[in-house]
C-alpha positions as CSV (number, residue, x, y, z in Angstrom):
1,X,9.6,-1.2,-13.0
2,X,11.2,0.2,-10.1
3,X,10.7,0.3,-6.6
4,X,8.7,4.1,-6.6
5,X,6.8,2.2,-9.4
6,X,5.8,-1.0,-7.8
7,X,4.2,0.5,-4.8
8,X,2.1,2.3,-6.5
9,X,0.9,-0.7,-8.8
10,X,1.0,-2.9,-5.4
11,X,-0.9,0.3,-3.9
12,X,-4.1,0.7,-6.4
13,X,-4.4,-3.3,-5.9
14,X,-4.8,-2.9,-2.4
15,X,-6.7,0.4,-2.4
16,X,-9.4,-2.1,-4.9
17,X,-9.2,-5.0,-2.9
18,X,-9.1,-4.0,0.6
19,X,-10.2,-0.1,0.7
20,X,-8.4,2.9,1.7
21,X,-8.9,2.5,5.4
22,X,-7.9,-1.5,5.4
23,X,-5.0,-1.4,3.7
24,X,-1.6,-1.0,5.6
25,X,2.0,-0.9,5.1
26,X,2.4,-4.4,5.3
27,X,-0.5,-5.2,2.7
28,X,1.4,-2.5,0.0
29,X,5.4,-3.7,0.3
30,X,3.8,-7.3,-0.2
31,X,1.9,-6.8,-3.0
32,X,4.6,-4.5,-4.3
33,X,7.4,-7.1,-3.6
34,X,9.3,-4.6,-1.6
35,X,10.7,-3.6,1.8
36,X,8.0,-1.7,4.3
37,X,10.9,1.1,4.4
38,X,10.4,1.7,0.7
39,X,7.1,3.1,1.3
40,X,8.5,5.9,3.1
41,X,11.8,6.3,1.2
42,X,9.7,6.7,-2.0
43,X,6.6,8.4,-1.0
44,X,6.6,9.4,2.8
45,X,3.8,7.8,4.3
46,X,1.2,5.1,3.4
47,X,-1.1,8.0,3.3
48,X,0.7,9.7,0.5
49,X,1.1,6.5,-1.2
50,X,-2.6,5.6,-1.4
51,X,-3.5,9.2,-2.5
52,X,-1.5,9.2,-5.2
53,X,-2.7,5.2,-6.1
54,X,-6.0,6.5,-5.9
55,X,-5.7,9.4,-7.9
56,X,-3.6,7.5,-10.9
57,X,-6.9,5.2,-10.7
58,X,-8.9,8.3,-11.1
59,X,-6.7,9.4,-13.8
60,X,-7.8,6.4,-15.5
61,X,-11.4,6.7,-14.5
62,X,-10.9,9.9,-16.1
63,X,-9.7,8.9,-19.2
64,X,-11.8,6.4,-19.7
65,X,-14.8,8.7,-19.7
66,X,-13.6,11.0,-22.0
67,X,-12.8,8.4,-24.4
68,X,-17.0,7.3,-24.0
69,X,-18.6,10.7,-23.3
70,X,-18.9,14.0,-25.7
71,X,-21.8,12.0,-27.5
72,X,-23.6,15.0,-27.0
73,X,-26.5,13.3,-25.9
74,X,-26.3,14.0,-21.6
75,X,-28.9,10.5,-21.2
76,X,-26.0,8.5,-22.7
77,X,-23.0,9.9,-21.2
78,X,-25.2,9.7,-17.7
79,X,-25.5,6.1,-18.9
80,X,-21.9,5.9,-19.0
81,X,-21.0,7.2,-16.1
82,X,-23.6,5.1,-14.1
83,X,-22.1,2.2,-15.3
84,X,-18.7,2.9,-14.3
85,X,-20.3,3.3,-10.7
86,X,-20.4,-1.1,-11.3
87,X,-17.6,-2.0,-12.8
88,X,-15.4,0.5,-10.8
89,X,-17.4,0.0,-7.2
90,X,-14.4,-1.0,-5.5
91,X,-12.7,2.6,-6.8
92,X,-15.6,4.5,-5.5
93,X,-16.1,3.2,-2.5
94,X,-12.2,3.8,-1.5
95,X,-12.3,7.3,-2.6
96,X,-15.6,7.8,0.0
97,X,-13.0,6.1,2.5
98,X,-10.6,8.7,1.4
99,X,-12.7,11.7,2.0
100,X,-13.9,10.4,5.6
101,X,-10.0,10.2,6.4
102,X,-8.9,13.8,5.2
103,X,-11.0,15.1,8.5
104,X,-8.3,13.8,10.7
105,X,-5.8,14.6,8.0
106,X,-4.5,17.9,6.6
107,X,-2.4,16.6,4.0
108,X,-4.9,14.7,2.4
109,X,-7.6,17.1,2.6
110,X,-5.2,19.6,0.5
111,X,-4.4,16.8,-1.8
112,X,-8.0,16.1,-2.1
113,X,-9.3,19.8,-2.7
114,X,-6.5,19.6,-5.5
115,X,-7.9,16.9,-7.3
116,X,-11.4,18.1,-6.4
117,X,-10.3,21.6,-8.2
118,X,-8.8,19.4,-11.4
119,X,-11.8,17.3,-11.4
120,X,-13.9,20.4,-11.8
121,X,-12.2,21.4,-15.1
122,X,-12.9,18.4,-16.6
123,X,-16.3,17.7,-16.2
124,X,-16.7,21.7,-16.9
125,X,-14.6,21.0,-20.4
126,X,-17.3,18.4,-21.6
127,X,-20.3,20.5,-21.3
128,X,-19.1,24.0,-22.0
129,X,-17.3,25.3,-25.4
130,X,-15.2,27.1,-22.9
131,X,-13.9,26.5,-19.7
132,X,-13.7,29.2,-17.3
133,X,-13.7,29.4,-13.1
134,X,-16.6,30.6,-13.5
135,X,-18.2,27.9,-15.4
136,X,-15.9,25.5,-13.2
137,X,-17.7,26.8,-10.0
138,X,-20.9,26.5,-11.8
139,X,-21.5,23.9,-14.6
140,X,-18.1,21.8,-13.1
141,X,-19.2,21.9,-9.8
142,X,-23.0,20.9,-10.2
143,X,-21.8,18.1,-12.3
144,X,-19.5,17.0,-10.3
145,X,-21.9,17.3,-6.8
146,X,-24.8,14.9,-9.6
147,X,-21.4,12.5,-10.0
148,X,-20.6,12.3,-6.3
149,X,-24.3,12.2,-5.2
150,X,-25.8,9.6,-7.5
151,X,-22.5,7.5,-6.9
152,X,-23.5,7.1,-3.2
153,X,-26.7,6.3,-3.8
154,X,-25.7,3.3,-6.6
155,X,-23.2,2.5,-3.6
156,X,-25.9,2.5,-1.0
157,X,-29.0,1.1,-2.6
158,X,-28.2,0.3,-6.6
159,X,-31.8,-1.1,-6.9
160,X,-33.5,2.6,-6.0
161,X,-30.6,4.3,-7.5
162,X,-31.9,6.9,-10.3
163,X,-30.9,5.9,-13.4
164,X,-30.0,7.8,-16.3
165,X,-32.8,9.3,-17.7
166,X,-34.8,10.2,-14.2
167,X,-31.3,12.1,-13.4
168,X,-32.0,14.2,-16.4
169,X,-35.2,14.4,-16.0
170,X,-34.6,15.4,-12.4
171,X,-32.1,18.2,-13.7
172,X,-34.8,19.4,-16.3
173,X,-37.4,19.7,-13.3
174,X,-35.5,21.5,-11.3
175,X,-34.7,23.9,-14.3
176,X,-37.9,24.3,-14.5
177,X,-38.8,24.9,-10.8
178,X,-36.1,27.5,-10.7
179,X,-37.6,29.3,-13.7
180,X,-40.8,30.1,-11.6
């Protein structure tokens, strides 16, 4: 690997280990084996370089979910993606650190609202036949506010956290409520 390529290895091991906030410049050249100065050479600032550790992390995230969900069976792939709220904690709770930060920073707010916006059409992709912005802003972005609010709460309180099948039956409730 090169340089460009071992910050951003030496970046998603610090972004796991010590959080977005905690980690510095120092932390990433020294678990990159490199110079400080090739942070900004390669990527511009730390900021830029944690941003794009954290979305390649996830981009696995991602792919890791696709390759368990589409069972078709929504209390199983909730299963799924409640677990990956343990074994990928330490992802989950930099990414909240991430969002706290883009208020003080324009850049990574807009490189947030872009992931955000890709995000959308994949969790829109595995519950519709056919992905459209309108689905996105609908099925994509209800799915993706369930994701983002259950995660906090497995963050914040695992025991009390709902699990799989109250979340659907939570979302069949409220179907119901809304067809009065």
């Amino acid at each position: 690997m090169g340089n460009r390529e071992d910050l951003l290895a030496g970046a998603k091991r610090c972004l796991l280990e010590k959080g977005y906030a905690q980690t510095t410049v120092r932390d990433i050249a020294s678990a990159a084996g490199v110079s400080m100065a090739a942070i900004g050479y390669h990527y511009g600032s730390r900021e830029a370089l944690l941003t794009a550790a954290m979305f390649g992390a996830l981009q696995d995230w991602g792919a890791e979910m696709e390759r368990l969900l589409g069972s078709g069976d929504y209390v199983t792939e909730w299963r799924q993606i409640i677990g990956s709220f343990t074994t990928h904690r330490a992802l989950w709770v930099a990414t909240i650190e991430a969002f706290l930060q883009a208020e003080r920073s324009p850049e990574l707010r807009e490189q947030l609202a872009a992931g955000q916006w890709a995000g959308l059409r994949s969790y829109t992709a595995g519950l519709v036949d056919e992905v459209t912005e309108e689905s996105m802003r609908t099925v994509g972005a209800i799915q993706m506010a369930l994701i983002s609010g259950v995660m906090v709460q497995w963050i914040v309180d695992p025991q009390h956290a709902p699990r799989a099948e109250e979340v659907v039956a939570g979302l069949r409730a409220l179907a119901a409520i809304s067809q009065q």
